[in-house]
N, CA, C and O atoms as a printed pandas DataFrame, in Angstrom:
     atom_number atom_name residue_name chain_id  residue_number  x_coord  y_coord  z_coord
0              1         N          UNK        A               1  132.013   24.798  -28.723
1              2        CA          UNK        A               1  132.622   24.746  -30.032
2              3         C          UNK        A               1  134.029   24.172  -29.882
3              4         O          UNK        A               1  134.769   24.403  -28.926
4              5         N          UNK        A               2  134.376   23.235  -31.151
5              6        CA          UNK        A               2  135.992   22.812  -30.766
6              7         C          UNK        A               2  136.790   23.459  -30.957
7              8         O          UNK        A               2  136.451   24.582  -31.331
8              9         N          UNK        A               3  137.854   23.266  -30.867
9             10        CA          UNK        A               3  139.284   24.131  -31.379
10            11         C          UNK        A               3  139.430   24.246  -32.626
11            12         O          UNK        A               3  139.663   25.299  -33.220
12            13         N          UNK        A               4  139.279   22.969  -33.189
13            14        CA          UNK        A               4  139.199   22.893  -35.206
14            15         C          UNK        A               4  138.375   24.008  -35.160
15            16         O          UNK        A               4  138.986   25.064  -35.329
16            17         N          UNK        A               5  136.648   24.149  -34.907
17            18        CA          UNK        A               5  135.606   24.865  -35.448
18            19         C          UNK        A               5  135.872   26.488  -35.430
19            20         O          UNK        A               5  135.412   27.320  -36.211
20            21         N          UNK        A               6  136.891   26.728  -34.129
21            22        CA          UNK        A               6  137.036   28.030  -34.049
22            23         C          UNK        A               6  138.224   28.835  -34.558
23            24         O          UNK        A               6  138.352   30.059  -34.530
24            25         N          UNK        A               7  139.141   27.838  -35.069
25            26        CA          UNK        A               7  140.265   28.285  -35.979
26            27         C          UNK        A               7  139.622   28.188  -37.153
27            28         O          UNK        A               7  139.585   29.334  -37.602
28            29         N          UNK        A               8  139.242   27.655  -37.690
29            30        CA          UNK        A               8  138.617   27.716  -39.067
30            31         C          UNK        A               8  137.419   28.860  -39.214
31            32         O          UNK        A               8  137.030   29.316  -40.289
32            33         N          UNK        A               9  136.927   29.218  -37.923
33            34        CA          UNK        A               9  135.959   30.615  -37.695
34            35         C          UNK        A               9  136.783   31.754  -37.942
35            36         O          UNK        A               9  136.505   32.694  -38.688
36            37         N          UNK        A              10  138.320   31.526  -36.928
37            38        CA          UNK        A              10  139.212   32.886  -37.402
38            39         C          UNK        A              10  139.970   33.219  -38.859
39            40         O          UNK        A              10  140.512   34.268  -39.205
40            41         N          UNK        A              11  139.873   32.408  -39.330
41            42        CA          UNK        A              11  140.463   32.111  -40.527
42            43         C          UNK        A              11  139.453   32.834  -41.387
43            44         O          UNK        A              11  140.042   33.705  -42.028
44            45         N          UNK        A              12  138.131   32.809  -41.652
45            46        CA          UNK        A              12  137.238   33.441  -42.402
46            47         C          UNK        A              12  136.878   34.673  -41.806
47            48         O          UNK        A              12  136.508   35.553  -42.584
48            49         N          UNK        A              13  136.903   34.911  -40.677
49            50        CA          UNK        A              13  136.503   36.237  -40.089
50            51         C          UNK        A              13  137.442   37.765  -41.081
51            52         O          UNK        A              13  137.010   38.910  -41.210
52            53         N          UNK        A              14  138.694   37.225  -41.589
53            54        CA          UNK        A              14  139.006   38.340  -42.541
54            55         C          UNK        A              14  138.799   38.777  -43.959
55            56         O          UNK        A              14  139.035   39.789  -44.619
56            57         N          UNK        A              15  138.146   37.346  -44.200
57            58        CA          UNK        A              15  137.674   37.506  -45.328
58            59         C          UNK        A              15  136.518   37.691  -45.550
59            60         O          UNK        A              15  136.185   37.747  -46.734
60            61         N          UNK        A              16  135.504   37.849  -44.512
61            62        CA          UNK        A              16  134.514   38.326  -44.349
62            63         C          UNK        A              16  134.586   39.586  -44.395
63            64         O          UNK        A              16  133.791   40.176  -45.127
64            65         N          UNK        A              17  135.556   40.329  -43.628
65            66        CA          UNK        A              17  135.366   41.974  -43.419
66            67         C          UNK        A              17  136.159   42.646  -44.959
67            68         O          UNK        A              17  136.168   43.777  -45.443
68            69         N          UNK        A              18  136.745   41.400  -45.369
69            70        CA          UNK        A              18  137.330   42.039  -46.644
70            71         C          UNK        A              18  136.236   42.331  -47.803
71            72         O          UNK        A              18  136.329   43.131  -48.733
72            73         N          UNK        A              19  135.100   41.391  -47.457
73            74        CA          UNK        A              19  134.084   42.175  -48.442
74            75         C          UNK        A              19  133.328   43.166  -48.344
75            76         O          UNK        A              19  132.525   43.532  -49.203
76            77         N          UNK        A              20  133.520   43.652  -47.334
77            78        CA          UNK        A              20  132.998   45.669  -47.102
78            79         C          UNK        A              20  133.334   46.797  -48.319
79            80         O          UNK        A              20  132.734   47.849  -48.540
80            81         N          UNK        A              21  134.545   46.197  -49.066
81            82        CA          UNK        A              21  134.562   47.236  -49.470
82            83         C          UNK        A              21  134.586   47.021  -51.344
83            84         O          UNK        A              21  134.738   47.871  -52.220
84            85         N          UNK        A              22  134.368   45.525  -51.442
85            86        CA          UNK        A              22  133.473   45.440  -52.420
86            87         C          UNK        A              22  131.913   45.616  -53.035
87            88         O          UNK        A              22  130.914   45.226  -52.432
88            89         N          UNK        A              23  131.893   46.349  -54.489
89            90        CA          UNK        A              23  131.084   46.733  -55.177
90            91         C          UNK        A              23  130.339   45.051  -55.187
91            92         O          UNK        A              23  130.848   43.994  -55.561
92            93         N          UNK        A              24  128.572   45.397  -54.460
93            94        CA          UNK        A              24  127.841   43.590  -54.220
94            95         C          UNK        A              24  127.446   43.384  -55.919
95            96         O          UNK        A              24  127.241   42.297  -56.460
96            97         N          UNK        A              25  127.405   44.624  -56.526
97            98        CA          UNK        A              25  126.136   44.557  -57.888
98            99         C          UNK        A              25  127.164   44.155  -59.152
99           100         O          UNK        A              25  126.758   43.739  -60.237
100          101         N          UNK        A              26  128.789   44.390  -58.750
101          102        CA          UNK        A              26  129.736   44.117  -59.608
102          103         C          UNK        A              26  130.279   42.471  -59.248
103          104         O          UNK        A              26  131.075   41.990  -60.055
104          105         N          UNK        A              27  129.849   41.604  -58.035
105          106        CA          UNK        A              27  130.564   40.800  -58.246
106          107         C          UNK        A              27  129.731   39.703  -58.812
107          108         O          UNK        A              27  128.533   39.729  -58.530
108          109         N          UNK        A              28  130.151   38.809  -59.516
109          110        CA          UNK        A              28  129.793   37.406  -60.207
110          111         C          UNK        A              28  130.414   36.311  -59.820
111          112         O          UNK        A              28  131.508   36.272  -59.258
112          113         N          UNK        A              29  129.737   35.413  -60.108
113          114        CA          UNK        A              29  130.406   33.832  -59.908
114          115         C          UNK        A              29  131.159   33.795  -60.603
115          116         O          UNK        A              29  132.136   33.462  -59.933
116          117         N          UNK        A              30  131.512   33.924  -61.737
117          118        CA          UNK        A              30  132.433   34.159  -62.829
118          119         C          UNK        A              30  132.689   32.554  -63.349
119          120         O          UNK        A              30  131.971   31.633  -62.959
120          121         N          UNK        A              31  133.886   32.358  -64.340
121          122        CA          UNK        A              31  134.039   31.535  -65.189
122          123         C          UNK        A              31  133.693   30.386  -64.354
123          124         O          UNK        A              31  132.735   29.628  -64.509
124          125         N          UNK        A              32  134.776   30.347  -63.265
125          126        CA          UNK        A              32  134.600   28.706  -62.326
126          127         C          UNK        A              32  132.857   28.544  -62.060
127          128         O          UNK        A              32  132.310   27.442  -62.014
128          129         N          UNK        A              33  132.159   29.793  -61.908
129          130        CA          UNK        A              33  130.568   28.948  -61.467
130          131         C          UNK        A              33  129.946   28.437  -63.266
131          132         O          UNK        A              33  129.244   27.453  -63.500
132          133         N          UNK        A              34  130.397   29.302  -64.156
133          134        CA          UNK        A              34  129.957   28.608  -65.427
134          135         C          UNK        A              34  130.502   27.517  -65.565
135          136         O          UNK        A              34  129.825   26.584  -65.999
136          137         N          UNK        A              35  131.648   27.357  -65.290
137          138        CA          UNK        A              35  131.862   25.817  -65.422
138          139         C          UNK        A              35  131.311   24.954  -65.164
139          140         O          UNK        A              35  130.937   24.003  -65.851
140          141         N          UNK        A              36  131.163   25.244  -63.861
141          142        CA          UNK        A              36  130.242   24.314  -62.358
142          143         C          UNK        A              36  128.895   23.924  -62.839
143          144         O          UNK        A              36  128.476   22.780  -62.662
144          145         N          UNK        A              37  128.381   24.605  -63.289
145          146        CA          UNK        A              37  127.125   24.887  -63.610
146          147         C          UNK        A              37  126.655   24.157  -65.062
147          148         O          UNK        A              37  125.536   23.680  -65.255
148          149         N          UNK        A              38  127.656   24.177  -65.941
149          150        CA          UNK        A              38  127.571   23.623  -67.227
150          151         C          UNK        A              38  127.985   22.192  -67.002
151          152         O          UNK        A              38  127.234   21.308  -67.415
152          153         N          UNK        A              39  129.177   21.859  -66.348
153          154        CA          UNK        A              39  129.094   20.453  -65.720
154          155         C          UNK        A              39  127.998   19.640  -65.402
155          156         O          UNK        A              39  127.749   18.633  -66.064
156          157         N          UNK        A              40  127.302   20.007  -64.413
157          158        CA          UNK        A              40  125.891   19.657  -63.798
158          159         C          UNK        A              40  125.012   19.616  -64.773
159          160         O          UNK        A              40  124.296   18.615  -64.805
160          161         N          UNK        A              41  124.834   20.585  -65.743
161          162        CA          UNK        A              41  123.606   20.699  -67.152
162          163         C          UNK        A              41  123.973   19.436  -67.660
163          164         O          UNK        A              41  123.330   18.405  -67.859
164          165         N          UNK        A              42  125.025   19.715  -67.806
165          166        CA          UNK        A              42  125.380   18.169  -69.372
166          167         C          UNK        A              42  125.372   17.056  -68.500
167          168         O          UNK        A              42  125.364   16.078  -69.248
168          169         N          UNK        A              43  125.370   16.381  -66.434
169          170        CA          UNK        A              43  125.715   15.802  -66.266
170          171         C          UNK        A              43  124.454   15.039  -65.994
171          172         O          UNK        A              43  124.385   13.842  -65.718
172          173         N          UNK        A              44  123.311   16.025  -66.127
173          174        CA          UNK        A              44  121.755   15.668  -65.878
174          175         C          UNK        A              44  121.510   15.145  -67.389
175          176         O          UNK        A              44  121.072   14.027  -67.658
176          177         N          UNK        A              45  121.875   16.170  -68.362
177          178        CA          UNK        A              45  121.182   15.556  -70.037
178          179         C          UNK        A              45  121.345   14.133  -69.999
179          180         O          UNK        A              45  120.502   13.241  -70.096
180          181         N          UNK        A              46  122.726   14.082  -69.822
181          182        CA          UNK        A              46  123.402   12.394  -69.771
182          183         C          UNK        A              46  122.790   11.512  -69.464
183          184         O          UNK        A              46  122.550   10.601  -70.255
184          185         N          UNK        A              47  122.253   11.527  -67.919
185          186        CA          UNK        A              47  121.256   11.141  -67.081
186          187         C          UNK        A              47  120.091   10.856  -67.786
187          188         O          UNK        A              47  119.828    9.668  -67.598
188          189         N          UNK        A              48  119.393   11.304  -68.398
189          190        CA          UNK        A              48  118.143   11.557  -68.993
190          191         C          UNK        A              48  118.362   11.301  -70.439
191          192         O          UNK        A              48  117.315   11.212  -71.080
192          193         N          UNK        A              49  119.190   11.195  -70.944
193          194        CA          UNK        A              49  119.301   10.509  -72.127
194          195         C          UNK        A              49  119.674    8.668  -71.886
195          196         O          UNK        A              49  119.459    7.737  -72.661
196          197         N          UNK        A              50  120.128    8.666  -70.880
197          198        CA          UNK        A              50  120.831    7.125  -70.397
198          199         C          UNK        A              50  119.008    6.256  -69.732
199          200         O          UNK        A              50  118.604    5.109  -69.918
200          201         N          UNK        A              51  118.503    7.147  -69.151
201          202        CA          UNK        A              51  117.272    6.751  -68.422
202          203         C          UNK        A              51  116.037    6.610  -69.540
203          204         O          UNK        A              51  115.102    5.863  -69.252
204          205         N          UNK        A              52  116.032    7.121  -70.451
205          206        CA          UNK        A              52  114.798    6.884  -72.074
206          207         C          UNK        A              52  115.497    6.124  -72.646
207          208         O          UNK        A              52  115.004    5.047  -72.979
208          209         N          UNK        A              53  116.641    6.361  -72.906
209          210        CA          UNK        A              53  117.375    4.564  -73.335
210          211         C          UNK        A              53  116.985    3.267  -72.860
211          212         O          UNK        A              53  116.774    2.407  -73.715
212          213         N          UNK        A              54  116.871    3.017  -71.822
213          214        CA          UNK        A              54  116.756    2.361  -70.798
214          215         C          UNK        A              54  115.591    1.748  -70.824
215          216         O          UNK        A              54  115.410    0.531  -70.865
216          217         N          UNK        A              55  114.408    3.000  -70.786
217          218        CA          UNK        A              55  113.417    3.195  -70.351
218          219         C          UNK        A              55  112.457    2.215  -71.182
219          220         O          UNK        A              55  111.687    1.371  -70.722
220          221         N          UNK        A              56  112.787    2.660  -73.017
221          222        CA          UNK        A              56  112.592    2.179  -73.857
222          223         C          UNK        A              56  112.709    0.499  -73.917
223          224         O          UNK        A              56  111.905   -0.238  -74.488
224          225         N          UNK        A              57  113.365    0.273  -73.519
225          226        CA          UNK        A              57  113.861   -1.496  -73.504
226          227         C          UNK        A              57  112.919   -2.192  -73.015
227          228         O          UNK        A              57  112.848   -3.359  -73.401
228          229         N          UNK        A              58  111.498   -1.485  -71.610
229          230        CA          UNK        A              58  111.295   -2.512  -70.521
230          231         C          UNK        A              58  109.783   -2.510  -71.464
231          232         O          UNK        A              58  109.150   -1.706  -72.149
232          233         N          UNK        A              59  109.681   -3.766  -71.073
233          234        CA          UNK        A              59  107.985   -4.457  -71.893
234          235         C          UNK        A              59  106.955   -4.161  -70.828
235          236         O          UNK        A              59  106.956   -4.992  -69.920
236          237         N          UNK        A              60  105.866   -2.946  -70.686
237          238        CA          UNK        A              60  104.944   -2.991  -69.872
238          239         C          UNK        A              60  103.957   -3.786  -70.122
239          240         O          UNK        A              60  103.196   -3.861  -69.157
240          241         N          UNK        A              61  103.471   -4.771  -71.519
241          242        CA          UNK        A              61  102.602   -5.105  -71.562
242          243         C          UNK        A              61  103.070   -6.786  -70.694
243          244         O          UNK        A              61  104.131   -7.390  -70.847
244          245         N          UNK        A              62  101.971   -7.171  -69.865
245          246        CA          UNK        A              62  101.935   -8.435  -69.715
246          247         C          UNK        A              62  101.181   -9.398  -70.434
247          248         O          UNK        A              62  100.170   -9.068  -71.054
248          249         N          UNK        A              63  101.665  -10.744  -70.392
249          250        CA          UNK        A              63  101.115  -11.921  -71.551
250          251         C          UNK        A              63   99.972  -12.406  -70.462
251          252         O          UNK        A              63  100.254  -12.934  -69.385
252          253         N          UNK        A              64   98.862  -12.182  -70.850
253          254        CA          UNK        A              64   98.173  -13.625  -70.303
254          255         C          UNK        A              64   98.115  -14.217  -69.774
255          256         O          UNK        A              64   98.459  -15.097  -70.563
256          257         N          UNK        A              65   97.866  -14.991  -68.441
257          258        CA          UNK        A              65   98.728  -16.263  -68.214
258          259         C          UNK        A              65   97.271  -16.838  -68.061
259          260         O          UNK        A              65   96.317  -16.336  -67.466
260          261         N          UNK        A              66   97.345  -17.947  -68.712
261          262        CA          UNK        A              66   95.936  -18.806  -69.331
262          263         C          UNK        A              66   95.879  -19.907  -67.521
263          264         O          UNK        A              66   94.925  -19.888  -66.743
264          265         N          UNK        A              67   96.933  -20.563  -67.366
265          266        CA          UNK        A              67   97.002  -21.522  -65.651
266          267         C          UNK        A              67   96.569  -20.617  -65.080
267          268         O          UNK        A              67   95.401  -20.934  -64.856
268          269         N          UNK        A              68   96.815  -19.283  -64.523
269          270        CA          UNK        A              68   96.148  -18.839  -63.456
270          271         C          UNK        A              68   95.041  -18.910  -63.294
271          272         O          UNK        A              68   94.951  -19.333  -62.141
272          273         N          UNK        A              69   94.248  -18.804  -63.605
273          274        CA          UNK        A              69   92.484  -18.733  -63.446
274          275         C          UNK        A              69   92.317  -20.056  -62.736
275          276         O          UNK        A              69   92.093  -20.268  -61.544
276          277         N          UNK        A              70   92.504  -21.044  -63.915
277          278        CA          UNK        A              70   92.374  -22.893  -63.457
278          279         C          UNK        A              70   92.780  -23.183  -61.855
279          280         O          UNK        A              70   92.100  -23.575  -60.907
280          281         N          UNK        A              71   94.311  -22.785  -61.989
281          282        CA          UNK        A              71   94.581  -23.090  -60.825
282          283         C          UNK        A              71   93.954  -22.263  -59.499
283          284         O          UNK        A              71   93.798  -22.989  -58.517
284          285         N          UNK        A              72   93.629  -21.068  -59.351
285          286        CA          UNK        A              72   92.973  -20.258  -58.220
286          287         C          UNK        A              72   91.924  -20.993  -58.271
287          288         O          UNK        A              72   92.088  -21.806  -57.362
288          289         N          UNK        A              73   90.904  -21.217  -58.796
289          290        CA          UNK        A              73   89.452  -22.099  -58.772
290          291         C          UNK        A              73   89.808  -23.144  -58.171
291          292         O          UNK        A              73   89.445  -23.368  -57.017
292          293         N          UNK        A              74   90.523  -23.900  -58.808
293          294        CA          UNK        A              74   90.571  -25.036  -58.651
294          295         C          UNK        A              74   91.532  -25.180  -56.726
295          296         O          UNK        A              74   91.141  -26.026  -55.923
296          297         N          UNK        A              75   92.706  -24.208  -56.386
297          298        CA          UNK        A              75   92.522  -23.637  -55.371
298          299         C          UNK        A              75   91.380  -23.261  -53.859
299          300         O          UNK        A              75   91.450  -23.401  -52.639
300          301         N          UNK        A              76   90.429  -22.749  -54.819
301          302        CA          UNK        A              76   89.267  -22.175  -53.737
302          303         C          UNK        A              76   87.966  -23.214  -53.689
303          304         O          UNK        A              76   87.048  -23.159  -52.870
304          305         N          UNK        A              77   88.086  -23.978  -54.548
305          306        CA          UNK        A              77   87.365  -25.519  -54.809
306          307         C          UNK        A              77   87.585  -26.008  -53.330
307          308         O          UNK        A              77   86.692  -26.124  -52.491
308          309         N          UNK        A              78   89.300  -26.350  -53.098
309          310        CA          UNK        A              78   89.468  -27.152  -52.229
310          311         C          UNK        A              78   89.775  -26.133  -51.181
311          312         O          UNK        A              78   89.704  -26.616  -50.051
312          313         N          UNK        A              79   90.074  -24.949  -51.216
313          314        CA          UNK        A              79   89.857  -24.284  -49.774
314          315         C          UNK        A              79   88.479  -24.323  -48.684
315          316         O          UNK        A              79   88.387  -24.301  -47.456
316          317         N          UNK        A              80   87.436  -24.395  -49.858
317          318        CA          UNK        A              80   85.936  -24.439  -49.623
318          319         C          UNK        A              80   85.428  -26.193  -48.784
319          320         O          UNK        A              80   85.060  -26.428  -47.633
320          321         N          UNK        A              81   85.566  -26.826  -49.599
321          322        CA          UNK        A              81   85.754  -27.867  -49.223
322          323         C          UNK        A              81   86.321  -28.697  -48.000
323          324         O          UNK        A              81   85.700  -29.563  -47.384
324          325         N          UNK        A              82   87.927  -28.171  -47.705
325          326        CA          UNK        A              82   88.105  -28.423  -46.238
326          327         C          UNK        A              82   87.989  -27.606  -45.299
327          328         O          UNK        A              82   88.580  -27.778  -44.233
328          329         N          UNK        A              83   86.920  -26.195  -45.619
329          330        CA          UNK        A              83   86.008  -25.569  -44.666
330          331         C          UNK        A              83   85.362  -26.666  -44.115
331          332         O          UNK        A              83   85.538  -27.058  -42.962
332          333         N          UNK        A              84   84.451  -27.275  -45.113
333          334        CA          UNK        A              84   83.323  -27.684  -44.979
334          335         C          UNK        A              84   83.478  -28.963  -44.126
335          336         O          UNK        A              84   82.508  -29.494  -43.585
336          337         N          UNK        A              85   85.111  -29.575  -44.001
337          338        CA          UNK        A              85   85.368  -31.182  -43.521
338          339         C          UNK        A              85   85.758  -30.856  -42.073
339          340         O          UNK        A              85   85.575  -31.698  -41.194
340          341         N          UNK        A              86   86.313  -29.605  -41.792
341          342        CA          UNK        A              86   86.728  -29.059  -40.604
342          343         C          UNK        A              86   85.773  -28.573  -39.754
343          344         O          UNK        A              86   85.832  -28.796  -38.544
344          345         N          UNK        A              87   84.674  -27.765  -40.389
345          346        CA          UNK        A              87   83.953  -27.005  -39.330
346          347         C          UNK        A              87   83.977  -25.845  -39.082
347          348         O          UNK        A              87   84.727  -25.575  -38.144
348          349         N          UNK        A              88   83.373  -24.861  -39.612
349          350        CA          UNK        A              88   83.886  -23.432  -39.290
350          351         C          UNK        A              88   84.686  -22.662  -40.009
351          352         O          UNK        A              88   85.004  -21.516  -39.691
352          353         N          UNK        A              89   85.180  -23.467  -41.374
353          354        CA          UNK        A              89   86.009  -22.662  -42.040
354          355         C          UNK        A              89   87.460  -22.776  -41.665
355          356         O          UNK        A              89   88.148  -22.440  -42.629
356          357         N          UNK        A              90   88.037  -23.055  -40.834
357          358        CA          UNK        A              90   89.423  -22.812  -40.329
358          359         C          UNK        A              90   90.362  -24.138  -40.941
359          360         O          UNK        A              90   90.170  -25.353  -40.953
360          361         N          UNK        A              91   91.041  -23.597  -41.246
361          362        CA          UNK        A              91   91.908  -24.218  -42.020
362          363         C          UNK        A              91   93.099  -25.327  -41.088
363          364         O          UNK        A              91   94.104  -24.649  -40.874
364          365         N          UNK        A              92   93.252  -26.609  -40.564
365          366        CA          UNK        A              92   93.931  -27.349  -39.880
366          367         C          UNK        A              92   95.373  -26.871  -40.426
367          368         O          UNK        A              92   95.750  -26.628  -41.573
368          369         N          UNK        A              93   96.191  -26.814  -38.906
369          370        CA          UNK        A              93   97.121  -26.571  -38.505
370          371         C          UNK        A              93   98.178  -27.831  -39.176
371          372         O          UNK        A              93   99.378  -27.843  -38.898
């Protein structure tokens, strides 16, 4: 362990034993964790209101595309074809 790790160990070691003689069922996070906590709530809504905004905008439907078909055929036409000029299928280097 370093020197930092173990001064910063002695440093809490009294405030550790200082909670012996606190009541566990009386203590709370109190105002600062409501804060903390309400921060984070509203900082997710935000989030999630910014992301269905967003979300809303993008077009899932796709158009058609009428060339593709033509061209893949017309593609595998001539893939087929200089199988057939080559021998075996293999496509010249």
């Amino acid at each position: 362990m370093s020197a930092t790790a173990s001064l910063a160990v002695t440093h809490l070691v009294p405030l550790a034993a200082a909670g012996d003689d606190l009541d566990k069922n009386k203590v709370t996070p109190g105002v600062l964790g409501f804060i903390v906590f309400a921060v984070i709530g509203a900082a997710v809504w935000l989030l999630m209101k910014s992301m269905t905004k967003h979300m809303k905008r993008v077009n899932f439907e796709e158009a058609p595309d009428s060339a593709a078909p033509a061209t893949t055929a017309a593609s595998a036409a001539t893939a087929v074809s200089d199988g057939a000029a080559t021998g075996g299928g293999k496509t010249p280097a």
